[in-house]
C-alpha positions in Angstrom: -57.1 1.2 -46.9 -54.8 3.2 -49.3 -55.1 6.3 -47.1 -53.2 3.8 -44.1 -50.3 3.6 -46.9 -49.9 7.7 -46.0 -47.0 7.9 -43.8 -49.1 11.4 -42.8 -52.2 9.5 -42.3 -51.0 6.6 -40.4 -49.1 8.9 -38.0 -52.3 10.6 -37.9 -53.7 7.6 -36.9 -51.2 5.7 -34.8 -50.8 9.6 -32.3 -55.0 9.6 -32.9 -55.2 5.3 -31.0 -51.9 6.4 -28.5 -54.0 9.5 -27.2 -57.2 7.3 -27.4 -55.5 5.5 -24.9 -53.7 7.6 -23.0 -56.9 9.8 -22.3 -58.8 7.1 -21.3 -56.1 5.8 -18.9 -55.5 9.5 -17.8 -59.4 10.2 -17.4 -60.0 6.9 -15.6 -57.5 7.8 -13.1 -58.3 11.3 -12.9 -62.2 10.4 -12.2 -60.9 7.6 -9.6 -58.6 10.3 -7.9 -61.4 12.8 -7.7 -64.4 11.0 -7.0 -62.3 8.9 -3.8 -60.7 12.5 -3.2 -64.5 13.9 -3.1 -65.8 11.2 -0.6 -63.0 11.9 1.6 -63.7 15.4 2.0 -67.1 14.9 2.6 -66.5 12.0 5.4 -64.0 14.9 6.6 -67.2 17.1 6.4 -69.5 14.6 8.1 -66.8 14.2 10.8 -66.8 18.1 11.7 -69.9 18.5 11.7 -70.1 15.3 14.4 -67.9 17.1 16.2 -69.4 20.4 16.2 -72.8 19.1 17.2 -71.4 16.4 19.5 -69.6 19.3 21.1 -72.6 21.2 21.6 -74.3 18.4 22.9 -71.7 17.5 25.5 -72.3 21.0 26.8 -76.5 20.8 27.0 -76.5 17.2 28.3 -75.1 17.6 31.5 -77.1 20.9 32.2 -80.7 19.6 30.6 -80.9 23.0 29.0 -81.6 22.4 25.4 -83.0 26.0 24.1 -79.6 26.5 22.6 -79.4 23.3 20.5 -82.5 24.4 18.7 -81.2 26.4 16.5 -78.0 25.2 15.7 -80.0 22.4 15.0 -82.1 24.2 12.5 -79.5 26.4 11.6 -77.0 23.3 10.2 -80.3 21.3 9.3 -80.4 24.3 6.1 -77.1 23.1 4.3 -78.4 20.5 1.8 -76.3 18.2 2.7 -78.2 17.7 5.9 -81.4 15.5 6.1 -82.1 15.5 9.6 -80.3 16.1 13.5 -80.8 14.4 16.3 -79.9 14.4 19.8 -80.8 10.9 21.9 -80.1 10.5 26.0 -78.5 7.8 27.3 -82.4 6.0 27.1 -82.1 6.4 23.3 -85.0 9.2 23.6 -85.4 12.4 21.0 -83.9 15.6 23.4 -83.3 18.0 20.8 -84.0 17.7 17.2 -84.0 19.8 13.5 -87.8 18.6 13.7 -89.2 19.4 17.0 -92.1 17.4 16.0 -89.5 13.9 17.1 -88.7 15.8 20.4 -90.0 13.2 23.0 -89.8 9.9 20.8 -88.0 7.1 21.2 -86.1 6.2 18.2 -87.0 3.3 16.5 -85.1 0.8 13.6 -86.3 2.0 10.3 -84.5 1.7 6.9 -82.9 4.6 6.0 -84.2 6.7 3.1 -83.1 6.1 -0.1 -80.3 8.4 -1.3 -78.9 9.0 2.7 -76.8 7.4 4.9 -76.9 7.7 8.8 -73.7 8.9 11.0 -73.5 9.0 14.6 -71.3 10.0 17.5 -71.6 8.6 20.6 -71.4 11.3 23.8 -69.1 10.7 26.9 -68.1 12.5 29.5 -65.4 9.9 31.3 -66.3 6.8 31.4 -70.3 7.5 31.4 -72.1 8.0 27.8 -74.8 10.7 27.8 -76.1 10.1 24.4 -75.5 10.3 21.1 -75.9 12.5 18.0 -77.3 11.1 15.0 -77.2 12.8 11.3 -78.7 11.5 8.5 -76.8 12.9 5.1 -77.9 13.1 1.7 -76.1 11.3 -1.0 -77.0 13.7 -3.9 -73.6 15.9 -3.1 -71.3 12.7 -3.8 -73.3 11.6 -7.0 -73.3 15.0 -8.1 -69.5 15.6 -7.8 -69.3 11.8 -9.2 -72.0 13.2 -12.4 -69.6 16.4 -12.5 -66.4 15.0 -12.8 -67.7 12.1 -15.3 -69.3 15.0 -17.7 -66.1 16.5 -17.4 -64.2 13.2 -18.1 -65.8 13.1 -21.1 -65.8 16.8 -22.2 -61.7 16.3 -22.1 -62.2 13.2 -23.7 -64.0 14.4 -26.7 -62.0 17.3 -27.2 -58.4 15.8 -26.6 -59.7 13.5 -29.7 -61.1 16.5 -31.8 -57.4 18.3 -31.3 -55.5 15.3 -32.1 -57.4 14.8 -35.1 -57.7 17.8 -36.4 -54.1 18.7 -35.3 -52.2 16.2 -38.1 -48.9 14.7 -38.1 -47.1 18.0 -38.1 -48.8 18.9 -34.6 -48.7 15.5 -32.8 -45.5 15.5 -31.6 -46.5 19.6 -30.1 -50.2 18.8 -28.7 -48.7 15.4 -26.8 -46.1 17.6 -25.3 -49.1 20.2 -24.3 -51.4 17.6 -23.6 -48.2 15.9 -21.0 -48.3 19.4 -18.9 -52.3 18.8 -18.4 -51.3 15.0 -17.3 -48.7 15.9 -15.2 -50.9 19.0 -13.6 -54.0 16.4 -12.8 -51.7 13.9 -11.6 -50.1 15.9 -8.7 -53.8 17.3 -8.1 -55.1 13.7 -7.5 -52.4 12.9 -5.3 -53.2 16.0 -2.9 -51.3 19.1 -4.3 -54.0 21.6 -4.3 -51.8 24.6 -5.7 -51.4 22.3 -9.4 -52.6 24.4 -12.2 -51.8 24.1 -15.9 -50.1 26.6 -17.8 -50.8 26.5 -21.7 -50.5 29.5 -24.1 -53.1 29.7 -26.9 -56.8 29.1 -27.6 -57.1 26.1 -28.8 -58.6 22.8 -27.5 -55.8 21.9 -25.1 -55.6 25.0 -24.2 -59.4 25.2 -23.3 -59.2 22.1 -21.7 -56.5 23.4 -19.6 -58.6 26.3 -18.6 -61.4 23.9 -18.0 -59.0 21.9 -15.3 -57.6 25.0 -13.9 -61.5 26.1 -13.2 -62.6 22.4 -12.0 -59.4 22.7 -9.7 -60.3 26.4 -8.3 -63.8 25.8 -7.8 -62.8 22.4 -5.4 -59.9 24.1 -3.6 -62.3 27.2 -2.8 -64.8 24.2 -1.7 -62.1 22.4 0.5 -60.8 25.7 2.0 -64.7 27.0 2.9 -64.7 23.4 4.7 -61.8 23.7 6.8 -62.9 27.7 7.8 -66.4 26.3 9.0 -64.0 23.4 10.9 -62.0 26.2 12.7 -64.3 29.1 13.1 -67.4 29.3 14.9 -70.1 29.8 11.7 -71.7 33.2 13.3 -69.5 35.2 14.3 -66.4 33.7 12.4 -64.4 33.8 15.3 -62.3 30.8 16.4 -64.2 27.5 17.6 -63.3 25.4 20.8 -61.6 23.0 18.8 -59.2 25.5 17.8 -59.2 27.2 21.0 -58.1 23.7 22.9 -55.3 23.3 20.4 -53.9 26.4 21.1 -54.2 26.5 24.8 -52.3 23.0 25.0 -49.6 24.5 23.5 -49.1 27.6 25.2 -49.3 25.1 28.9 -46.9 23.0 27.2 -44.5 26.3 26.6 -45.1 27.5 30.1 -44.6 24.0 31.5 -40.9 24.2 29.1 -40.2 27.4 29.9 -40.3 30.3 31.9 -42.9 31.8 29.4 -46.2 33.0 31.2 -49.7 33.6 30.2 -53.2 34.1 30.7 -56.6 32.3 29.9 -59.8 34.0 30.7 -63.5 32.3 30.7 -66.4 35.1 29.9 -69.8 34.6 30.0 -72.3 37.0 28.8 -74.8 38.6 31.7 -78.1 39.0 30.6 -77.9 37.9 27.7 -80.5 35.2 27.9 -83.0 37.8 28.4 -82.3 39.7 25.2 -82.6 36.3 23.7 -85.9 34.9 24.7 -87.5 38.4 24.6 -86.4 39.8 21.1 -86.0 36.8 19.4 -82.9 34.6 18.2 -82.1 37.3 15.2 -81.6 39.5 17.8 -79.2 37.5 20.2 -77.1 36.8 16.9 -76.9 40.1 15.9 -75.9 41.2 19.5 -73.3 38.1 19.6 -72.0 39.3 16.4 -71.7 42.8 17.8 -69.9 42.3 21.0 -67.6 40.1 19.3 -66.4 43.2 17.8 -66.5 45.5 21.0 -64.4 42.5 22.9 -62.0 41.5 19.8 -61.0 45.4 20.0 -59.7 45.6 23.3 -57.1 42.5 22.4 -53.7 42.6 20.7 -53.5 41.1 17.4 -52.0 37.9 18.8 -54.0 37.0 21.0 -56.9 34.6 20.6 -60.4 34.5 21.2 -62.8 32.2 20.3 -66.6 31.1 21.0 -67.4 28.3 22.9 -70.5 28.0 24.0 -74.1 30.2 23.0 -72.8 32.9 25.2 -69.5 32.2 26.3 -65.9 33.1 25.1 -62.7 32.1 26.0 -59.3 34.6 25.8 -55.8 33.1 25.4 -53.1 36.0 26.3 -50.3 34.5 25.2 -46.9 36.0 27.2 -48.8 38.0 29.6 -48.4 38.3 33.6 -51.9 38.4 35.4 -51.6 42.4 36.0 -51.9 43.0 32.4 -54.9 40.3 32.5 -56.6 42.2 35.1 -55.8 45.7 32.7 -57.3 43.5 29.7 -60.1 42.2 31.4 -60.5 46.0 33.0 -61.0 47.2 29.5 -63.0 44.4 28.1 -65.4 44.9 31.4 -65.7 48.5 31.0 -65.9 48.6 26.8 -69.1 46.0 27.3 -70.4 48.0 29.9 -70.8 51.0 27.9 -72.0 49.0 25.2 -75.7 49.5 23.8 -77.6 47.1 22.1 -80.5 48.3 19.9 -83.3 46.1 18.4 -86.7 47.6 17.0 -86.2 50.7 18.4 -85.3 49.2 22.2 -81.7 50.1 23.8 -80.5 47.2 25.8 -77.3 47.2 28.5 -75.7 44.1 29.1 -72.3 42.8 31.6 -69.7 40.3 30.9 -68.7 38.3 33.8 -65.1 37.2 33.7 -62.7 34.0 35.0 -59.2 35.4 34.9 -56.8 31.5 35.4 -52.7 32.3 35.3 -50.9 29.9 33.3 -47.2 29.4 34.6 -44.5 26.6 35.4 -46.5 24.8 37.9 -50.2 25.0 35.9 -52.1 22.0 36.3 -52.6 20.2 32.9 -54.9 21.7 30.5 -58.5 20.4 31.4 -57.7 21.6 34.8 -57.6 25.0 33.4 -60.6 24.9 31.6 -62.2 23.5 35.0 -60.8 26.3 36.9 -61.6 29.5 34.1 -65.4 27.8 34.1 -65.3 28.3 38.0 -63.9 31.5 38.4 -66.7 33.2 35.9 -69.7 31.1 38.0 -67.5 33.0 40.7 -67.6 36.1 39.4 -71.6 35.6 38.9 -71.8 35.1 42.3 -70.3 38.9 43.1 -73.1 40.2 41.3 -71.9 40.0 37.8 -70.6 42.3 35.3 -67.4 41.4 37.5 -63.6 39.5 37.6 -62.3 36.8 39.5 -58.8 36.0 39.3 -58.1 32.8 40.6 -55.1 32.9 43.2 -53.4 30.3 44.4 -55.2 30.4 48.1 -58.7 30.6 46.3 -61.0 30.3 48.5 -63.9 30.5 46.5 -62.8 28.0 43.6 -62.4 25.4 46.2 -65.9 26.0 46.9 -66.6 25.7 43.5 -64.5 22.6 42.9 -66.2 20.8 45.4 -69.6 21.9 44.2 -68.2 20.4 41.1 -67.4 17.1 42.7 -70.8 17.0 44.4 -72.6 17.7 40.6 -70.5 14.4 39.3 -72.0 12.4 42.6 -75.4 13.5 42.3 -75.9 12.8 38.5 -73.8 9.2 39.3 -76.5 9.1 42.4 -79.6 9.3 39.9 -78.1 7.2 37.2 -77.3 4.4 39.8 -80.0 5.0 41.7 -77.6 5.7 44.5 -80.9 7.8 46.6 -83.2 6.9 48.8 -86.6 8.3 50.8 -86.8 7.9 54.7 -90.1 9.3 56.1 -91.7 10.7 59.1 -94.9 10.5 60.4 -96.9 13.7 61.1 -99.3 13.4 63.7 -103.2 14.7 63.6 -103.6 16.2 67.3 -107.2 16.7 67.6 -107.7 13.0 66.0 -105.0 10.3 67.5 -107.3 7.7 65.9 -106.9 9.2 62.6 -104.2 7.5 60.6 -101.1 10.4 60.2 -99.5 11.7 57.2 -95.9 11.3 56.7 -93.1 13.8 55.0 -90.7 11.9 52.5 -87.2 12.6 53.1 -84.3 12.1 50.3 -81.1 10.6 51.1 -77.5 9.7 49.2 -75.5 6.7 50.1 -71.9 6.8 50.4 -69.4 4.8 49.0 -69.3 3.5 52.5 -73.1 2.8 52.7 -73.0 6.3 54.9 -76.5 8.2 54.5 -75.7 11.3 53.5 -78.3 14.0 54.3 -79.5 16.6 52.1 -77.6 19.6 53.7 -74.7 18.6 52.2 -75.2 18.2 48.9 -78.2 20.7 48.6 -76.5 23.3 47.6 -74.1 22.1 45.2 -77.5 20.7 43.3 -79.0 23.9 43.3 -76.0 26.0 42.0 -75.8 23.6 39.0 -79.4 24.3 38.9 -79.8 20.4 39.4 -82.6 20.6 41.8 -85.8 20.2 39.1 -84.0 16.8 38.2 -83.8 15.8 41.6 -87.5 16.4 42.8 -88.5 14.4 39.7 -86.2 11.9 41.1 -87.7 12.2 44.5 -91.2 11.9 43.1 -90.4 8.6 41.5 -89.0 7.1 44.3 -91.8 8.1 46.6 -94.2 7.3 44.1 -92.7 3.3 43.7 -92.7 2.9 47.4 -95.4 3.7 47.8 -97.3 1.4 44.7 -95.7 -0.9 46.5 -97.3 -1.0 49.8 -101.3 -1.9 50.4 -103.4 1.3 50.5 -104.1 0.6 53.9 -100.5 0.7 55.2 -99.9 4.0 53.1 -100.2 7.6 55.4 -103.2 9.4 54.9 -101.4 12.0 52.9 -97.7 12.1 51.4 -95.9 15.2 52.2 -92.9 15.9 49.5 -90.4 18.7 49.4 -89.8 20.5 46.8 -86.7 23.1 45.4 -87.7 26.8 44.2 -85.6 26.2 41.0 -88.8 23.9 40.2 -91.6 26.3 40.8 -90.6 27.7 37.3 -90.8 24.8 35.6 -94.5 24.6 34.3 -94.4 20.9 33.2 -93.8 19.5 37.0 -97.2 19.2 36.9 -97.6 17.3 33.9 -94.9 15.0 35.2 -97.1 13.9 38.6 -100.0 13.9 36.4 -98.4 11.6 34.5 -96.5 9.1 36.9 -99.6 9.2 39.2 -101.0 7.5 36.2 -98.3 5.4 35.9 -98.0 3.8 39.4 -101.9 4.1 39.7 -102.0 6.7 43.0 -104.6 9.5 44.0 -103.8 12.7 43.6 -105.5 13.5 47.2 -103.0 11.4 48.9 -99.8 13.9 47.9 -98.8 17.2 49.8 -95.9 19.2 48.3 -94.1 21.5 50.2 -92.2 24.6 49.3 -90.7 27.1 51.6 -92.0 30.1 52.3 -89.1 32.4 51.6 -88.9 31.1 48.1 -92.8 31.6 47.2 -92.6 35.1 48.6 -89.4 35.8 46.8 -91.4 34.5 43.8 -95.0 35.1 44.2 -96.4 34.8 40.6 -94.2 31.7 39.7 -95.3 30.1 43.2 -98.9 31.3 42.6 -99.1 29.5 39.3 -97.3 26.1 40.8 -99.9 25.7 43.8 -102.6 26.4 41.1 -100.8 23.7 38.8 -100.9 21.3 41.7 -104.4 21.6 43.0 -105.5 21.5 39.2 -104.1 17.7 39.7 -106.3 17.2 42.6 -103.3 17.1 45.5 -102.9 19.8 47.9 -99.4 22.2 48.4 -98.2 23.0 52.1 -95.9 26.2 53.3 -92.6 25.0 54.6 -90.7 27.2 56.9 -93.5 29.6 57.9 -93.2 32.9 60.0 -88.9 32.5 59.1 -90.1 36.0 57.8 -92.8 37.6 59.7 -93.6 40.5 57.1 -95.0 37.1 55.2 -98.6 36.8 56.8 -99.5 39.7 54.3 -99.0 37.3 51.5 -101.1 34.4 52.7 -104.6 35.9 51.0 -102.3 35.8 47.7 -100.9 32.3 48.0 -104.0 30.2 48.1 -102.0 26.9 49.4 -103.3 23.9 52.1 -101.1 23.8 54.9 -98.8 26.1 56.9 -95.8 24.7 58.4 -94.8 26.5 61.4 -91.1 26.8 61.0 -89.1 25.1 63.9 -87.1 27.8 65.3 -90.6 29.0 67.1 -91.9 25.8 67.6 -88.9 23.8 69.5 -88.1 26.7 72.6 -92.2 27.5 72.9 -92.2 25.7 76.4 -89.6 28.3 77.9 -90.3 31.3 75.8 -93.4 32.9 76.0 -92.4 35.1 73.0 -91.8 32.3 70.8 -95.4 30.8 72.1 -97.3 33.8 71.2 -95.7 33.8 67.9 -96.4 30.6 67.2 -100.2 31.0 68.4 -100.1 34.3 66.1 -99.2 31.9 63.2 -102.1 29.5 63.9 -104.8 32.1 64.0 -103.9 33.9 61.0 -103.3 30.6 59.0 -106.7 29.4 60.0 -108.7 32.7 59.2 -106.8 32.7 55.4 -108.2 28.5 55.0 -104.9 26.7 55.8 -104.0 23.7 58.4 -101.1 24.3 60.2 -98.3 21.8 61.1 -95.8 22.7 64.0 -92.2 21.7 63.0 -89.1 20.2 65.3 -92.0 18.8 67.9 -88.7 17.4 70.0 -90.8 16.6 73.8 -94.3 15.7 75.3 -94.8 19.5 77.4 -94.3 21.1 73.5 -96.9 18.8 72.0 -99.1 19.3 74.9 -98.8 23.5 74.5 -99.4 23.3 70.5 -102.3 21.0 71.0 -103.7 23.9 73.8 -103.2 26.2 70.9 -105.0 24.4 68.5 -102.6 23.4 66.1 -103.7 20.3 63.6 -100.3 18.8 63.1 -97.2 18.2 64.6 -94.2 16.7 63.5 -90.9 16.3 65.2 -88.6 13.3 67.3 -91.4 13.5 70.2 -93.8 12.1 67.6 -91.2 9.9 65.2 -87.6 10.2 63.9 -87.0 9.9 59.8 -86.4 6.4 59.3 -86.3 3.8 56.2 -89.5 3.4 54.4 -90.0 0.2 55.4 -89.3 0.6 59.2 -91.7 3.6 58.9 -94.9 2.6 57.0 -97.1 -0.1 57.8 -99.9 -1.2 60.2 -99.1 0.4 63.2 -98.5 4.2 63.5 -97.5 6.4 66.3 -99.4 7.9 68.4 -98.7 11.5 70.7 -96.5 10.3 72.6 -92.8 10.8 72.6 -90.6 8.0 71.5 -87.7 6.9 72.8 -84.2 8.4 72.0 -82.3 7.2 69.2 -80.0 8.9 66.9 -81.5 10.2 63.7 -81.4 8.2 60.8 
């Protein structure tokens, strides 16, 4: 008690229980700040990453092509941070995943693991959702910033008492001067300023622990500012991201649509590139993306923008620029890639750029508009062969092709999800056995808005340009499949005949799918034809050879649509081992007054039954043509003389037709 009666000694002491204080107020408002200031960067983290992956999903979902998503997946799955990725369709089903073992599943409620926490982002395009991305995140980066900053805490808290201490009453009034700078520095860190730093001369505790915040602050700034790059850039080849990209193409239209100020934007989409991919490897296509960056980057001036946007694709922005400089830019940019050469294990590689060149002036459409038209105009200049530029004009044409195409893709998927199609059918008649109950082909139809049937001609091609087909002849098969479960074997054709797309005679788990849904609506294999034409097996013999062996693996039989279109075909009958031949129409319907056409048609049947097959004639339209194709010996014949496509349930039943033509009736 007699050392309190120093005045030296209780100034010692009163400075010593004032910085007590004032450190722990001080270090439980800095620890507050950081640790709330930590969480929020790493919701701000979670939230990027959402977006990136969400972004990256909204471009695979509409397309079903998910080989790209697999290794972002993996790629992002690395980072610690990250438990698990996973992509769900709108059926809540696994479509692309970190672990491709929960490809397939459906996901399930579970408690999440201890030490995560689950995020998710739901997927629209419009109105319509087309999934969701869920992340599961690990909590050890939060408890470890929390551990950090607390052991810190207490390192200044031990060593702000040691100094005041030690330092005496001649020093307190100096080290709570010091000490203020440290207070004042952490405050205006906590409350955002990132540049705060302390600035204290010496080497003494205060000064350590100065050094100590200066370091903590460094270290989390550099962290923060790595954050925000990946949130910007694209993480491969560090170029701008889409996010980025869209921010600064909204402001150049809104400058055009202000001013007189005029540029460019230009969609480019690597040619071949796909190829380089899935033969050398995914090392290799990064490598090669990280190369042509550089080739394309240095044919641009130093403010314009470029960015990635999609696996393969790349978007320009040349700000104040007229569309003849464009052309010169995208001239060079053609030309520089062109003479590119890739090299990988000792293998050269050439690749093409094709390039959508879209003016942005005064009367530019807003900014998704743009985007809609640059994706079109590279398609378009894809469709010249590649390696090629389309500008788009303003009497384009082609991009009003395209745009309708584009409007037909949004019907079709809204057809499918609605379930907006239906399957008329047509009987197909057996002429040396009018007894025999007929087969019957399966024809797929839209319904309008109006209740109109809209016929497959017209929306065809816009599936098979946005390579929509495979999903529609699953689609077909379903529907063909349930209406036929529901009927009684008896009233069911002999044989089901069902059309098929070339775009699906690559696609080497078709079969698996009718193994499977024969299965599940309980159907014979033997009762199912499936036709694809001849000009697309010829055109793609070994893909067409493995699909009919595929489908006869299953037990159902494959027919030749279209046959003799190209006469130069009969060679490739011994190679394509099908079941039927269908004897394309445009012989079949004239065979009564040309004898040509009768002789080719009679050509047709011969050689088709000396390779194994059955023939069909096609666009059987009157009795004296059935009569000359049953002279000739041909099994089948289908056409309006025999039946006209008409609702399943008008069609199928007890009573078939027999050869003899029906009455006329428009077509259904």
């Amino acid at each position: 008690m007699r050392m309190l009666r120093s005045f030296k000694v209780r100034i010692v002491v009163t400075i010593l229980l004032l910085e007590l204080v004032m450190l722990s107020l001080v270090l439980g408002f800095t620890q507050t700040s950081a640790f709330e200031r930590t969480r929020e960067q790493i919701a701000a983290q979670d939230d990027i990453i959402l977006d990136l992956l969400g972004e990256a999903g909204l471009t695979a979902l509409p397309t079903r092509e998910f080989s790209e998503l697999a290794p972002l997946f993996r790629q992002a799955a690395t980072n610690p941070h990250i438990q698990q990725i996973l992509l769900l369709d709108d059926r809540q089903q696994v479509i692309a995943a970190s672990d491709p073992q929960l490809i397939g599943q459906h996901l399930e409620e579970r408690p999440t693991p201890p030490d995560t926490y689950l995020r998710a982002r739901e997927i629209r395009s419009g109105p319509h959702s087309l999934g969701k991305i869920l992340v599961t995140f690990s909590n050890r980066e939060l408890e470890a910033a929390y551990a950090s900053t607390l052991s810190l805490g207490i390192g200044i808290a031990l060593i702000g008492t040691t100094t005041v201490a030690i330092a005496g009453l001649l020093l307190g009034l100096f080290l709570t001067r010091r000490l203020q700078r440290i207070i004042d520095q952490t405050r205006r860190f906590a409350s955002g300023d990132l540049q705060a730093r302390v600035h204290i001369d010496g080497d003494d505790e205060l000064a350590e622990l100065g050094n100590a915040f200066n370091q903590m602050a460094t270290q989390i700034s550099g962290s923060l500012r790595h954050i925000q790059h990946l949130a910007y850039h694209d993480s491969l080849t560090g170029l701008a991201n889409r996010m980025v990209f869209h921010q600064r193409l909204r402001k150049a239209v809104n400058s055009a649509l202000r001013s007189d100020h005029q540029h460019v934007l230009m969609y480019l989409d690597l040619d071949q590139f796909k190829i380089i991919n899935d033969t050398c490897g995914h090392d290799a296509g990064d490598t090669l993306l990280i190369e042509i960056t550089r080739v394309i980057a240095s044919q641009l001036r130093a403010r314009d923008t470029i960015a990635r946007l999609g696996g393969d694709e790349f978007g320009i922005l040349l700000e104040n620029c007229n569309t003849d400089q464009a052309r010169a830019v995208a001239e060079k940019i053609l030309h520089a890639v062109r003479e590119y050469r890739f090299d990988w294990n000792g293998h050269g590689f050439r690749i093409g750029v094709s390039i959508g060149v879209v003016p942005i002036g005064h009367h530019t459409p807003d900014m998704e508009k743009i985007l809609s038209l640059a994706d079109m105009a590279c398609y378009a200049a894809k469709d010249k062969g590649r390696n090629t530029i389309h500008l788009v004009s303003e009497q384009d044409n082609e991009m009003s092709r395209r745009s309708r195409q584009m409007q037909w893709m949004a019907r079709l998927q809204e057809g499918m999800e609605r379930h907006l199609f239906v399957v008329h059918c047509q009987w197909i008649a057996n002429t040396n056995d009018t007894q025999r109950r007929p087969f019957a082909e399966f024809l797929l139809r839209l319904v309008g808005s109006n209740e109109e049937l809209i016929l497959p001609d017209d929306f065809i091609p816009a599936a098979e340009s946005f390579h929509l087909m495979p999903a529609l002849d699953r689609h077909t098969i379903e529907l063909v499949f349930k209406a036929l479960a529901e009927l009684a074997p008896e009233h069911r054709p002999q044989m089901a005949f069902i059309n098929l797309s070339g775009q699906s005679l690559a696609d080497e788990r078709l079969s698996r799918f009718i193994e499977d849904r024969l299965l599940a609506w309980q159907l014979p294999p033997s009762a199912f034809c499936f036709e694809i034409t001849e000009t697309v097996a010829v055109a793609n013999l070994e893909q067409a050879d493995g699909f009919i062996a595929r489908i006869q693996a299953l037990g159902a039989s494959v027919a030749l649509d279209d046959f003799g279109s190209g006469m130069s075909s009969f060679v490739y009958l011994k190679h394509l081992r099908a079941d039927f031949v269908k004897i394309d129409g445009g012989f079949v319907h004239n065979i009564v007054a040309s004898e040509l056409d009768r002789h080719i048609v009679a050509a047709i049947d011969r050689v088709a039954h000396h390779a194994g097959f059955r023939t069909i004639a096609e666009s059987v339209e009157d009795r004296a043509t059935l009569e000359i194709l049953r002279e000739l010996g041909v099994d089948y014949v289908q056409g309006h003389a025999i039946d006209r496509p008409r609702p399943v349930e008008q069609t199928l039943g007890p009573r078939p037709p027999h050869l003899s033509p029906q009455p006329a009736s428009p077509p259904a």
